[in-house]
N, C-alpha and C positions, 0 to 999 in steps of 0.2 A: 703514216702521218701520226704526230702525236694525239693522244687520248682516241683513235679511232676505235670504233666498233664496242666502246662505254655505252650508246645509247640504244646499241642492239640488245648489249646486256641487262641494262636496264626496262626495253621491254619484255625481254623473257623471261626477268624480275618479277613483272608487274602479272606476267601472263600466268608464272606460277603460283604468286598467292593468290589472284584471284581463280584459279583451278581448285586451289586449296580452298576456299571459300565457299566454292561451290561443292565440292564434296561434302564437306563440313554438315550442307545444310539437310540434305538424307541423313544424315548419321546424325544429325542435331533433331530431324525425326524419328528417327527412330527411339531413343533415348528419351526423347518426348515421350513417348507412346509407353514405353518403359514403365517409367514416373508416375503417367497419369494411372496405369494400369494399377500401378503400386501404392498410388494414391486412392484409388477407385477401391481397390481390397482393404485399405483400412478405414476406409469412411463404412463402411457395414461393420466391420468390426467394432469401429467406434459405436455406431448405430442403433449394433446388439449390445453393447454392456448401455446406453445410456436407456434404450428399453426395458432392462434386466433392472438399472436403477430408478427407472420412474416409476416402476409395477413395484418396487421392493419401499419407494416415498410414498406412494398411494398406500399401501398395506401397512408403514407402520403407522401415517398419520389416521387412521381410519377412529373414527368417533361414534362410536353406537351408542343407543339409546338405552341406561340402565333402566329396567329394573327396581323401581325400586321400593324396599319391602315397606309394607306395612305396620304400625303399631307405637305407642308411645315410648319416649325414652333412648329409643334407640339409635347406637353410634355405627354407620357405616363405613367399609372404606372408601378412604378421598383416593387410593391408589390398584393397579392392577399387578397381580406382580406375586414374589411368594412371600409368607411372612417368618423373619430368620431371626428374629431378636424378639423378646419381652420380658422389660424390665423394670427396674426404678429409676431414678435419678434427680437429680435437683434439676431445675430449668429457673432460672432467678429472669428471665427475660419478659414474658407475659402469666405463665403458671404460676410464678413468684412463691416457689418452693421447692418439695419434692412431690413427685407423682409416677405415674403409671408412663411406659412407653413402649407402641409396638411399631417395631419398625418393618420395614418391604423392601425387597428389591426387585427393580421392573429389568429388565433385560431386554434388548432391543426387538424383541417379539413381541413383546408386551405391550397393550395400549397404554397411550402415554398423557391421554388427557384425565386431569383428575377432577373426583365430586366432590360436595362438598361431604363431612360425613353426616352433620346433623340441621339443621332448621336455624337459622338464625342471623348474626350478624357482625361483618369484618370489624373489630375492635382493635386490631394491631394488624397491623404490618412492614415489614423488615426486610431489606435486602441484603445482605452482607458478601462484599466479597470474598474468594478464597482461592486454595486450590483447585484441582482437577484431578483429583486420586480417583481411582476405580471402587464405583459406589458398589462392588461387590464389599467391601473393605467396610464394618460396621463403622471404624474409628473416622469416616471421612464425614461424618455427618458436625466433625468439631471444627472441621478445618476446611471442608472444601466450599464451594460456593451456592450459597443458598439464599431463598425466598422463607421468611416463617410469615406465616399467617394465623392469629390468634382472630377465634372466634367466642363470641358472647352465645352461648345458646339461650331460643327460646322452646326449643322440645329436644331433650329434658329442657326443664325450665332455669335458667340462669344459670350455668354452669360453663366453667371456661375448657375449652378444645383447643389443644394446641396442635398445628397442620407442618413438618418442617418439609418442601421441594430442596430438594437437594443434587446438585450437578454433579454427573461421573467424566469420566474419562472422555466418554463420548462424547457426551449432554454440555454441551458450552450455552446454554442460552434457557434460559427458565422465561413463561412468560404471565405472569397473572393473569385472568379476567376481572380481578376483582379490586376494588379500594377503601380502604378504610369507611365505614359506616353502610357499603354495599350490603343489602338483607338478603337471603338466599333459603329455599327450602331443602331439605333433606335431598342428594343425588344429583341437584345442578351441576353445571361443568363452571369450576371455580381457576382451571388453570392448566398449561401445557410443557410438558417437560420436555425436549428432544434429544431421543436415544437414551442409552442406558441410564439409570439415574433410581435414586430410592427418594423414600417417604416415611417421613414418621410423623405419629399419630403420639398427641399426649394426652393425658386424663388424669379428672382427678382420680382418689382413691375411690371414692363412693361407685365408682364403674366397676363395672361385674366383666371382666374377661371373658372373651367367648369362641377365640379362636385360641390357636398351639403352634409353636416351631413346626415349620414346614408346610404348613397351611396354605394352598393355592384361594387367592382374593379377588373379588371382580369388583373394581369402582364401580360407588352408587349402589350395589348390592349388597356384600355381603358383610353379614352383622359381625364385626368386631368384639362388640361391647353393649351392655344395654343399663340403663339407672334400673333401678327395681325395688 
């Protein structure tokens, strides 16, 4: 008879895919179990580097307590780090001339919160933005992206400190503590660089040098510079 034995095949249609179906669902186990397993090995993997990263955030944000020396006069550094430049140059911005300049480079080991260097008080401050050249590079202090901070001293007495933060490669984010007319004594924490990044220190001429190329610095500590 016409169309006979369509609806036998149709349920052996029905009986195969659902056979299939049910196969399917072990081996859709298993493959589960796969995945999760392979999911399971990289969440520890993950685990391990974001523990490797949190102990390595903790250690570079670390902020100790300087130190810091005693006696009249004297310029410490605002920076931790080694010192690779000292020189002259004009600064027409708050020094409003030529003067003295030592500059620092911190490197991501380095603590990165700075002091202030001497006694006194925020009389300028300046954001300018820039590049992101590697603050190994002395020439990145014209161009890349910085914070100056010009301070009034009152020990030495009246005397202008120029502070530049300076962003590297790494360092995308400078953050001040401080603001125009903010007072501060010698060694406060004035500010926070993140990651690599350098610092320089201006002066007048009347500052006595007191460090040298190559110089390892500890913010709030160690004497720079002294009037005399």
């Amino acid at each position: 008879m016409k169309h006979s034995g369509k609806a036998r095949k149709a349920a052996f249609k029905m009986i195969i895919i659902t056979l299939v179906l049910v196969v399917l669902v072990p081996i859709a186990g298993v493959l589960a179990t796969v995945i999760g397993l392979s999911l399971l090995a990289l969440f520890w993997i993950l685990l391990a580097v974001w523990c490797v990263f949190a102990l390595f955030t903790l250690y570079f944000f670390r902020d100790p307590n300087a130190k810091v020396p005693a006696g009249a006069g004297l310029v410490v550094s605002p920076g931790h780090g080694k010192v690779d430049v000292i020189d002259t140059l004009t600064e027409p911005q708050f020094m409003n001339g030529e003067c003295q300049r030592i500059s620092m480079f911190l490197s991501v080991v380095d603590v990165h919160v700075q002091n202030a260097p001497v006694s006194g008080k925020v009389a300028y401050l300046k954001y300018t933005e820039g590049q992101f050249l590697n603050a190994m590079k002395t020439e990145c202090a014209t161009c890349n992206e910085n914070v100056y901070i010009g301070i009034q001293s009152t020990d030495p007495q009246n005397e202008k400190i120029g502070v530049k933060l300076i962003a590297g490669v790494l360092a995308r984010r400078i953050i001040p503590f401080v603001e125009v007319g903010d007072e501060f004594a010698r060694g406060e924490r004035i500010s926070l660089i993140q990651f690599g990044s350098r610092v320089d220190v201006y002066l007048p001429h009347s500052a006595k040098i007191k460090v040298k190329i190559g110089d390892r610095v500890v913010g709030g500590e160690s004497v720079l510079a002294a009037f005399e």
